[in-house]
C-alpha positions in Angstrom: 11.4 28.4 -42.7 12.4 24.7 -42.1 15.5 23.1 -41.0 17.2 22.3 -44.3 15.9 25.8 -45.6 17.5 27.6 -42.6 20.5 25.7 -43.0 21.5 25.9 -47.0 20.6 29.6 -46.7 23.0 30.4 -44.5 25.1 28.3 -46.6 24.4 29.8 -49.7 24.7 32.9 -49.1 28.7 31.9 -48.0 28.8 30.5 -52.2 27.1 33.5 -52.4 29.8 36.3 -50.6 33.0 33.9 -52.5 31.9 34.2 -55.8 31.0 37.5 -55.7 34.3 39.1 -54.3 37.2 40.4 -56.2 40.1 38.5 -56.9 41.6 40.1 -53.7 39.3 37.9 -51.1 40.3 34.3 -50.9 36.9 31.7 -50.8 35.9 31.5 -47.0 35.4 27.7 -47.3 38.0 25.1 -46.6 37.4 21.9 -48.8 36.0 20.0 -45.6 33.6 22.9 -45.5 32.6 22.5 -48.5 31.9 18.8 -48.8 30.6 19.3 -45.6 27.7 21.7 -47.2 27.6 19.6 -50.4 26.4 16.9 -48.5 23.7 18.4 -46.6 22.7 20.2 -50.0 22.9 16.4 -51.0 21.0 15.0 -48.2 18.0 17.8 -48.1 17.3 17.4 -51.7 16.8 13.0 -51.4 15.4 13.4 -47.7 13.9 16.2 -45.6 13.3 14.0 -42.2 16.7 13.1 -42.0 18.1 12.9 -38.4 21.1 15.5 -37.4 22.1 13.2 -34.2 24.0 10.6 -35.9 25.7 9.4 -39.1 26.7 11.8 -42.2 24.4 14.9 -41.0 25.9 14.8 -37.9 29.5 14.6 -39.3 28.4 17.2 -41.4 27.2 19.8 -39.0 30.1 19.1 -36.5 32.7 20.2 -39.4 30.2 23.5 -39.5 30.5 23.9 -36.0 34.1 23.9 -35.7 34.2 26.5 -38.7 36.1 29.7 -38.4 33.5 31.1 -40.4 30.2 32.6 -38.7 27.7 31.7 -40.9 28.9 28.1 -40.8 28.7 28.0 -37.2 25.2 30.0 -36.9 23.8 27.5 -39.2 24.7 24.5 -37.2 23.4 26.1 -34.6 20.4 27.0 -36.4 20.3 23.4 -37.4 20.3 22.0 -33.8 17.7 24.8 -32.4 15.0 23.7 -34.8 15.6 20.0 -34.9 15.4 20.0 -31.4 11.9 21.6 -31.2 10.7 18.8 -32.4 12.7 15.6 -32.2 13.8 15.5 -28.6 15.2 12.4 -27.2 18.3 11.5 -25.9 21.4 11.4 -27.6 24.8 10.5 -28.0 28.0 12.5 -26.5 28.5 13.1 -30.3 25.8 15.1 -30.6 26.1 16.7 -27.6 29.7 17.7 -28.4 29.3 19.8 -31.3 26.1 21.7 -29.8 28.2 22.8 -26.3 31.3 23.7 -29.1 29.3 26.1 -30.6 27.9 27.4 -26.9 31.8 28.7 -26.7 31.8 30.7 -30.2 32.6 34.5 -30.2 29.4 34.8 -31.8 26.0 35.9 -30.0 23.6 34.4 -32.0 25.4 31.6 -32.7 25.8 31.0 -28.6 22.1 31.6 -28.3 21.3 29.2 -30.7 23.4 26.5 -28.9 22.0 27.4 -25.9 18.6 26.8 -27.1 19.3 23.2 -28.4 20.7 22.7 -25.2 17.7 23.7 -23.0 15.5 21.5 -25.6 17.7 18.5 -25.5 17.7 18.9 -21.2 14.5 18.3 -21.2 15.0 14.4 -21.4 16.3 12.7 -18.6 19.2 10.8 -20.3 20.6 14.0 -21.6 20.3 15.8 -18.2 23.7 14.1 -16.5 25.0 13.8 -19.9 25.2 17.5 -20.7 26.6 18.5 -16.8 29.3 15.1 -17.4 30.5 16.7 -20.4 31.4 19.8 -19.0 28.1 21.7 -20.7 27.2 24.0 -16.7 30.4 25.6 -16.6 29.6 27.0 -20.2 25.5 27.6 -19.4 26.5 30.0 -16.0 29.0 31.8 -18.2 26.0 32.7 -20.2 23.9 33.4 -17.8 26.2 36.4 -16.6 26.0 38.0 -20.2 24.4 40.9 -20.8 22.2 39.6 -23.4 18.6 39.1 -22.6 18.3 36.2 -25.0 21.5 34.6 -24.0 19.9 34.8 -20.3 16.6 33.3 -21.3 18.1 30.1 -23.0 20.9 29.4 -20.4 18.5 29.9 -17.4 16.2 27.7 -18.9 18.2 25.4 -19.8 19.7 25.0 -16.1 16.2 24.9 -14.6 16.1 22.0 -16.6 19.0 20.1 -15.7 17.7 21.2 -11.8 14.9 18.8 -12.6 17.6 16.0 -11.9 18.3 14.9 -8.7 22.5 14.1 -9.0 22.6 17.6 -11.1 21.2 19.4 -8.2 24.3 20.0 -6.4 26.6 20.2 -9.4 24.4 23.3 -9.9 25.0 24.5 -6.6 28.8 24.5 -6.8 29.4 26.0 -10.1 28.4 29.3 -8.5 24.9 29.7 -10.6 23.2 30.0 -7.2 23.6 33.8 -6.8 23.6 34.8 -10.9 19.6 32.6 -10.8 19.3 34.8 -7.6 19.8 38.3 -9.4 17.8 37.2 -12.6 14.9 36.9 -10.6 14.7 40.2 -10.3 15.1 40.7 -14.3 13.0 43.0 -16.0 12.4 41.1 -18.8 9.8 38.1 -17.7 10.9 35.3 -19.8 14.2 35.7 -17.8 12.4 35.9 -14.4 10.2 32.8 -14.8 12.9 30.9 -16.2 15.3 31.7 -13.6 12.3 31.3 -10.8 11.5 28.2 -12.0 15.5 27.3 -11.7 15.3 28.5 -7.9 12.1 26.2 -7.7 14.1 23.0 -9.0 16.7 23.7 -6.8 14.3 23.8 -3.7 13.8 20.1 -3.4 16.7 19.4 -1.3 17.5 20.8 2.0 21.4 21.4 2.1 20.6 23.4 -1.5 17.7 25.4 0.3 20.2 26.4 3.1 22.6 27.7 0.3 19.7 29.7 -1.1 18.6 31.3 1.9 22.3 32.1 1.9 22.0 33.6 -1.6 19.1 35.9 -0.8 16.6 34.0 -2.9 13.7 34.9 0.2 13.7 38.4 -0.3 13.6 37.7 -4.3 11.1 34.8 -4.3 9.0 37.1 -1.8 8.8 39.9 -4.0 8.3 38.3 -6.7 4.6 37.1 -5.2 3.9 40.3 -7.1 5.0 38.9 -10.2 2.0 39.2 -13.2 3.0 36.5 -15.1 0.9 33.4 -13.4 3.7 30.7 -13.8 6.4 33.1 -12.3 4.0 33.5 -9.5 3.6 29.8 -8.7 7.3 28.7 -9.1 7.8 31.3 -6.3 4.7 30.3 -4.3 6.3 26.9 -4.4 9.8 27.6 -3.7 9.0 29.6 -0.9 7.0 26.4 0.3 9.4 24.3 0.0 11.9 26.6 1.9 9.2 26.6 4.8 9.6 22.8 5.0 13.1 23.2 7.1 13.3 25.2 11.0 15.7 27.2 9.2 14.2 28.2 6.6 11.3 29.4 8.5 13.5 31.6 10.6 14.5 33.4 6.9 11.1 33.6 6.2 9.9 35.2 9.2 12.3 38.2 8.8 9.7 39.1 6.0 6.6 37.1 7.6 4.3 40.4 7.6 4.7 41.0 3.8 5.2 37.4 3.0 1.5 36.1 4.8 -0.7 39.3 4.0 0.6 39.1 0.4 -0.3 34.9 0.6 -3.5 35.2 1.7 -4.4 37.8 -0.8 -3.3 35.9 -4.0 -5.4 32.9 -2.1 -8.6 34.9 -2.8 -8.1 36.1 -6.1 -6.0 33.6 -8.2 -6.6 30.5 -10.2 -7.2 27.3 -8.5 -4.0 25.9 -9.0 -2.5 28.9 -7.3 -5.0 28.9 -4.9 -3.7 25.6 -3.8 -0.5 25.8 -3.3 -0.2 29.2 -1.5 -2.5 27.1 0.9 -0.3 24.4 1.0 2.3 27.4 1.4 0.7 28.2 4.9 0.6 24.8 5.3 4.2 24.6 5.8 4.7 28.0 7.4 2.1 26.7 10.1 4.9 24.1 11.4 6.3 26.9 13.2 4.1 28.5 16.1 4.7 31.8 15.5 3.2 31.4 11.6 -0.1 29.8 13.2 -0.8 32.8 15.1 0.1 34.9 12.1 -1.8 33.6 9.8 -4.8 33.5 12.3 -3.9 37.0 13.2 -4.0 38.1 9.7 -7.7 36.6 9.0 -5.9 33.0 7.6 -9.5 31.6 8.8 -12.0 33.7 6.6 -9.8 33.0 3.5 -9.7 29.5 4.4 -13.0 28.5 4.3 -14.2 29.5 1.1 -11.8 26.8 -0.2 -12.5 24.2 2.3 -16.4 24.8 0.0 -15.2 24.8 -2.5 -16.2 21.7 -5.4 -12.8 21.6 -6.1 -11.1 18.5 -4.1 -7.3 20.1 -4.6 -8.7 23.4 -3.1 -10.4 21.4 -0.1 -7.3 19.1 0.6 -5.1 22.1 0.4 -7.0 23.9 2.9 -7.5 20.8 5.0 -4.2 20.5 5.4 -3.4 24.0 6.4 -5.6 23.6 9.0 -4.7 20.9 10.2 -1.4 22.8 11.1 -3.1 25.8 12.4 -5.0 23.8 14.9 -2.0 22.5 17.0 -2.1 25.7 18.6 -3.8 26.0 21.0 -4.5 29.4 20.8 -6.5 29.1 17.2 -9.1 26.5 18.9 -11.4 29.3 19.4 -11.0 30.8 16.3 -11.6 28.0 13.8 -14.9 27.2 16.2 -16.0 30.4 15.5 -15.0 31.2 11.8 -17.3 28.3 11.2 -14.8 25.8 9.9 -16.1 22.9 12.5 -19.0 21.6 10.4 -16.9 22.2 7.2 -14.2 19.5 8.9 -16.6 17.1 9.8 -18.2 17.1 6.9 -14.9 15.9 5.4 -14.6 12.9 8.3 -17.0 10.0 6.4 -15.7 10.9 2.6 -14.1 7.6 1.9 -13.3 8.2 -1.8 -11.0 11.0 -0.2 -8.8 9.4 2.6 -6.3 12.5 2.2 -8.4 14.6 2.8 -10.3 12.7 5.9 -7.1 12.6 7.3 -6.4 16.3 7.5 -9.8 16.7 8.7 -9.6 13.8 11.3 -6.4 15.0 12.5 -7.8 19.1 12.9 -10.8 17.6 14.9 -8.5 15.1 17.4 -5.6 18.5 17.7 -9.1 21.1 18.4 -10.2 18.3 20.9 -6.5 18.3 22.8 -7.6 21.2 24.9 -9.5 19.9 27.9 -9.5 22.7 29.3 -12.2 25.0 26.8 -16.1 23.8 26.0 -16.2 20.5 23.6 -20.6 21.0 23.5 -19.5 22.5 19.7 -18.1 19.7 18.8 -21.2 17.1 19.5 -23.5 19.9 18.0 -21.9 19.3 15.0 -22.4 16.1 14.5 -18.6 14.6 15.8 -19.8 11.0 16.8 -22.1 10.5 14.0 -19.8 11.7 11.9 -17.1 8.9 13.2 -19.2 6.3 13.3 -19.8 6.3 9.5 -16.1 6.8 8.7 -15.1 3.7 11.4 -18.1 1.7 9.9 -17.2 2.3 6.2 -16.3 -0.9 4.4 -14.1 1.5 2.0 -12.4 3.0 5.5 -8.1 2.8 4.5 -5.9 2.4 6.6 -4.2 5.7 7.7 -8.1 6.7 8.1 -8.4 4.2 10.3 -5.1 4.8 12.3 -6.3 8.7 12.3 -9.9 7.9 13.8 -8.0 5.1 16.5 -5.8 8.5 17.5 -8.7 10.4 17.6 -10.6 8.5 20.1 -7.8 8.2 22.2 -8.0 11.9 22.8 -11.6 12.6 23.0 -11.2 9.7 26.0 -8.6 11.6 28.0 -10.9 14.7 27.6 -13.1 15.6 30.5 -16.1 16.1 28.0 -16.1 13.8 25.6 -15.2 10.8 27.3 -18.6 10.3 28.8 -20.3 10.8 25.0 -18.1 8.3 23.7 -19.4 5.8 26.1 -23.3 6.7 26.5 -23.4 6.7 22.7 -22.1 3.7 22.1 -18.8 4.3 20.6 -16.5 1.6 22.5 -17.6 -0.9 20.2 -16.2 1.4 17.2 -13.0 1.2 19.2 -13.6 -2.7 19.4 -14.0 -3.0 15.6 -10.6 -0.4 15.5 -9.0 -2.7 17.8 -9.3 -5.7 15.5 -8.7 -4.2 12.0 -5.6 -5.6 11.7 -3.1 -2.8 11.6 -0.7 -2.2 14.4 -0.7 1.7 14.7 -4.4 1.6 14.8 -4.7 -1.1 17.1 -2.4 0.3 19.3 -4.6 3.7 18.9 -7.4 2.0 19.4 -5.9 0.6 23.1 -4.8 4.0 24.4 -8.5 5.0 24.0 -9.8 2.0 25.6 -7.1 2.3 28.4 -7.8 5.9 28.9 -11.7 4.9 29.6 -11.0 1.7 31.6 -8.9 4.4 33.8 -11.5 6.6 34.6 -12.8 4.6 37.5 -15.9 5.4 36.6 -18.6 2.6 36.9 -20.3 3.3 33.6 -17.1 2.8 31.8 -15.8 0.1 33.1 -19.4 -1.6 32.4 -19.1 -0.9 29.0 -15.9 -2.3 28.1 -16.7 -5.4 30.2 -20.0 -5.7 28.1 -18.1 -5.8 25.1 -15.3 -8.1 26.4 -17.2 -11.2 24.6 -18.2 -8.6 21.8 -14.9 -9.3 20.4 -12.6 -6.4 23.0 -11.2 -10.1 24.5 -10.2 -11.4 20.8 -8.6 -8.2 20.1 -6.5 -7.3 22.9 -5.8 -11.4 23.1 -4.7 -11.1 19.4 -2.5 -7.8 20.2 -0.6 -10.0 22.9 0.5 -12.6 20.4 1.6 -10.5 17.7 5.6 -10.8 16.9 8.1 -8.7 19.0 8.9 -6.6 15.2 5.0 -5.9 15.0 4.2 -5.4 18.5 6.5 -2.6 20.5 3.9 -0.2 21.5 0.8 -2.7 21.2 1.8 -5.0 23.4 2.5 -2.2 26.5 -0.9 -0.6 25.6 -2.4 -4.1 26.1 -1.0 -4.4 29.4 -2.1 -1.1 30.2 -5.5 -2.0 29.4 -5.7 -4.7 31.8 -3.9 -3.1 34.4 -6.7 -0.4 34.2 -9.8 -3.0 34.0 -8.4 -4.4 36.7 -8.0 -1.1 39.0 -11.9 -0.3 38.4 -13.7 -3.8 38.2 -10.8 -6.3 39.9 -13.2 -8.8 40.2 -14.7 -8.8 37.2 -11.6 -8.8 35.2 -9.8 -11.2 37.3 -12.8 -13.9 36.9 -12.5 -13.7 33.1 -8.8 -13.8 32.8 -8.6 -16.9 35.4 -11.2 -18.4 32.9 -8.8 -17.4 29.5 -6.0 -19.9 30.1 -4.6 -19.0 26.7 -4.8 -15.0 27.3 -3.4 -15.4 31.0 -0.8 -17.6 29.4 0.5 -15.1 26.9 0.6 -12.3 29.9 2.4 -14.5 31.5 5.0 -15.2 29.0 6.1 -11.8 29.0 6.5 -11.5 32.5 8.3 -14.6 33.3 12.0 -13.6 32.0 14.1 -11.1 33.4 11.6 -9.3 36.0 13.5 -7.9 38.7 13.1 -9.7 42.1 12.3 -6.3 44.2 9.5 -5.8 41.7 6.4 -5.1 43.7 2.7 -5.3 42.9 1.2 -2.6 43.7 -2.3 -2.2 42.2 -1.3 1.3 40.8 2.2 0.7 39.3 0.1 0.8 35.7 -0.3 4.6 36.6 3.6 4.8 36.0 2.2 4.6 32.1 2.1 7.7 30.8 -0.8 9.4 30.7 -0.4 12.3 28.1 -1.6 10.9 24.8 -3.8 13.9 24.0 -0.6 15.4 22.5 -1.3 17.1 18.9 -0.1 15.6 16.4 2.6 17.0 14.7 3.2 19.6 11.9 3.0 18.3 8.0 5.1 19.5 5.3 5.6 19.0 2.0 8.2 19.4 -0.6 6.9 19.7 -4.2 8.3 18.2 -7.4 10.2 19.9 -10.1 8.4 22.4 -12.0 8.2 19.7 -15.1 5.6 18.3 -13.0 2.7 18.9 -10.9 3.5 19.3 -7.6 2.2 16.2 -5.2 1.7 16.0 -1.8 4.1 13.6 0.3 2.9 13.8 4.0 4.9 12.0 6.6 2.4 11.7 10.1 3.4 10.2 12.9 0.0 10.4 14.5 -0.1 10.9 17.9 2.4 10.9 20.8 2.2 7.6 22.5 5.1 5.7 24.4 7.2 2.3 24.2 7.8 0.6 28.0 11.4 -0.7 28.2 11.3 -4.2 28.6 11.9 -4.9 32.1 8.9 -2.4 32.7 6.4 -3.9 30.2 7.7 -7.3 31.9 7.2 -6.1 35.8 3.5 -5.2 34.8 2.8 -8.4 33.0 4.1 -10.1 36.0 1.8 -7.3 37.7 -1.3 -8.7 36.4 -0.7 -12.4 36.5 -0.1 -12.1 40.1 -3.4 -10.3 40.6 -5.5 -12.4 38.9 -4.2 -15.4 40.8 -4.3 -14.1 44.4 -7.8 -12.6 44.0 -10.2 -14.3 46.0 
């Protein structure tokens, strides 16, 4: 039945009940009531793709709404439900008035119907603030705490669409619909549960409104509801636990029920759809920021269900997992495992995919946090191919830049490490670190120095012959370029510069000191920084550059993620600070400039 059909039958069938009464009952309809119907009668018969949002057949409908008499109002409502299936845009606050009217009749099924406009005409952005501004929440939790299933269905989903807007988010919060979405999402009727999970989702993206749900008890609902049958219901909780597991908090909550929540994960990872797949991967992902979830997940064979996905053709499924381990491999407890669950050649496999700098990322970043742990055998890692595998991602001319700043970080820690340094050298890797050195992007050139610094440090001849080799290779231009970059661009370069000079000089003085008394510009810019402000008991001691710190091999930190509303795919939006490095104070990074210059000129 269409729109105008729906409408004049309800109508008619008023005619109808007046003229058929005895002379005892009065006509039901006032006169506005009637022209009111006359003119939609009117309007249907000259023009069925008339528009109920504006002009005579929205005047008409409002008089209808703001009848005594039920039929009236439940064809209004009527009107506005099927209208808005189809012709959904945004609105005036004239249209919007009569709809939320009608959401405060006496009536059921005309509140229903109001409610379902409402949740159609949410789903467009302009109408979002509109509808909370006019005073439309207030009326959508009163219906949510009605018995009525379908009353529950439209008001729930028409909140989890206003949740998709930001400014809404916390207008939710406070009209005390937190705990009533809590409770329906344990409804036994599914159309309720998914719409109120996908509400709790919505309201996940911000982190003072996922501290009030923790407070609500939405864990122990969204973590029983990773039973749920119905697939969407299952991934707005997958998600919204995820996004809970992006805050310290939140993972404290969540490990209260950590023994149901990660065997019950990793199951639905091996037997769901792709998409759900995915995200419980990303899931762990987030869980894994806290220590005690990477050795849970490990525990609870995380590893084995991990790698079929890190196969898989499917790039989601192999970023998803990528980045899951890339968490789990901070500790440094799961090195072993992930060597032997055969996830090493997987990773570095991943390391020269240009088209896929995400997922070389994750995979760069697993290999560098594996390769923190000096104290356990690294011969795995050459086996499988780890320098070859780096040199083709360095040499790529498709290489972007956070792959770049990745690799740079990378190096730096394989040249602290007691085993891989040597390889990086015999195999002819410095010059990678050369051509990192001069890419032109300051986190990867100041990378790129801690790894060259680390080597130049070792005091071992081989090293330091290297490096010196490749000082007219284009090491000089880059660490001469590093020097001159602006104070805004150059906090940590600059020191890591230094330190690489400072630790040329400690292992081949002479060498070093004859090239830089050659390089009037480069000995000109050290000087520059050391000439103002360096304290007068400053003393240069050939090892002061050992007062640099020497811990870079720290793992990089966790990733999380928070996903976008459920009216849209979720998306990854990783925030990596890369490895631990330092920043001298000025006075130091001054004292060892001065440091240097006064070397070079009193050597013999």
């Amino acid at each position: 039945m269409g729109v105008g059909a729906s409408v004049l039958s309800c109508c008619r069938g008023e005619f109808e009940e007046s003229d058929n009464t005895g002379s005892e009952y009065q006509p039901l309809l006032g006169d506005r009531e009637r022209q009111a119907v006359a003119a939609l009668v009117k309007l249907f018969e000259n023009d069925t793709r008339i528009s109920f949002y504006d002009g005579e057949p929205l005047r008409a409908l409002t008089v209808l709404a703001r009848s005594d008499v039920h039929h009236l109002q439940l064809s209004a409502a009527t009107a506005f439900s099927e209208i808005s299936e189809y012709d959904v845009r945004a609105v005036p606050q004239e249209a919007l008035a009569p709809v939320l009217y009608l959401l405060q009749s006496a009536y059921a099924d005309v509140q229903q119907g109001a409610a379902s406009a409402l949740g159609n005409l949410a789903s467009v952005s302009a109408n979002k603030r509109l509808i909370v501004e006019m005073g439309g929440l207030e009326l959508l939790v009163r219906q949510m705490l009605s018995p009525n299933t379908e009353a529950q269905i439209n008001s729930v989903g028409c909140i989890t669409n206003l949740a998709a807007d930001e400014e809404n988010k916390l207008a939710i919060a406070r009209s005390g619909a937190l705990i009533p979405l809590v409770r329906l999402g344990r409804s036994r009727d599914l159309r309720v549960q998914r719409n109120a999970t996908g509400a709790l989702l919505n309201m996940t993206h911000q982190a003072e409104l996922r501290e009030k749900l923790v407070a609500a008890g939405a864990v122990a609902v969204l973590v029983d509801l990773l039973h749920a049958k119905d697939e969407d219901t299952l991934y707005y909780a997958i998600t919204a636990l995820s996004n809970i597991a992006v805050d310290s908090d939140g993972r404290d909550a969540l490990w209260s029920a950590q023994a149901k929540l990660v065997t019950e994960l990793l199951h639905i990872m091996q037997v769901h759809k792709i998409k759900v797949q995915a995200q419980v991967a990303l899931t762990l992902r987030n869980l894994a920021s806290d220590a005690r979830f990477q050795c849970a997940i490990v525990q609870n064979d995380g590893l084995d269900a991990l790698l079929p996905l890190l196969q898989s053709s499917y790039t989601a499924l192999v970023v998803a997992a990528a980045a899951c381990l890339r968490n789990l491999s901070i500790h440094a407890d799961n090195e072993d495992p992930i060597i032997c669950a055969g996830l090493l050649p997987e990773l570095m496999d991943l390391v020269p995919q240009a088209d896929q700098p995400e997922l070389q990322c994750h995979a760069i970043a697993t290999i560098r946090n594996l390769a923190a742990n000096n104290g356990s055998d690294k011969q795995a890692f050459i086996d499988a191919g780890l320098f070859d595998r780096f040199r083709m991602a360095v040499e790529s001319t498709d290489a972007q830049p956070q792959v770049l700043c990745e690799l740079a970080a990378a190096f730096s820690v394989f040249a602290l490490n007691d085993q891989l340094w040597r390889p990086v050298v015999e195999l002819g890797m410095c010059h990678l670190l050369v051509r990192l050195l001069r890419c032109g992007h300051t986190d990867t050139e100041y990378n790129a120095c801690l790894a060259i610094g680390s080597l130049a440090g070792k005091g071992h001849p081989e090293a330091a012959e290297e490096l010196m080799r490749l000082w007219p290779r284009g090491l000089r231009d880059g660490l001469a370029r590093a020097l001159t970059l602006p104070e805004y661009a150059s906090s940590n370069v600059r020191p890591a510069v230094l330190w690489v000079l400072m630790a040329l000089l400690n292992s081949r003085r002479a060498a070093v000191c004859k090239v830089l008394r050659a390089d009037s510009q480069m000995l000109a810019a050290i000087e520059s920084i050391g000439v103002s402000n360096v304290p007068s008991s400053s003393t240069c001691t050939s090892a002061s550059w050992s007062l640099l710190p020497s811990f870079f091999a720290t793992k990089g930190k966790s990733d999380e993620m928070a996903t976008s509303p459920v009216t849209a795919d979720s998306k990854t939006d990783i925030d990596d600070d890369g490895i631990c490095g330092f920043a001298l104070e000025a006075q130091r990074m001054q004292s060892l400039a001065a440091q240097i210059v006064a070397l070079v000129q009193d050597a013999d």
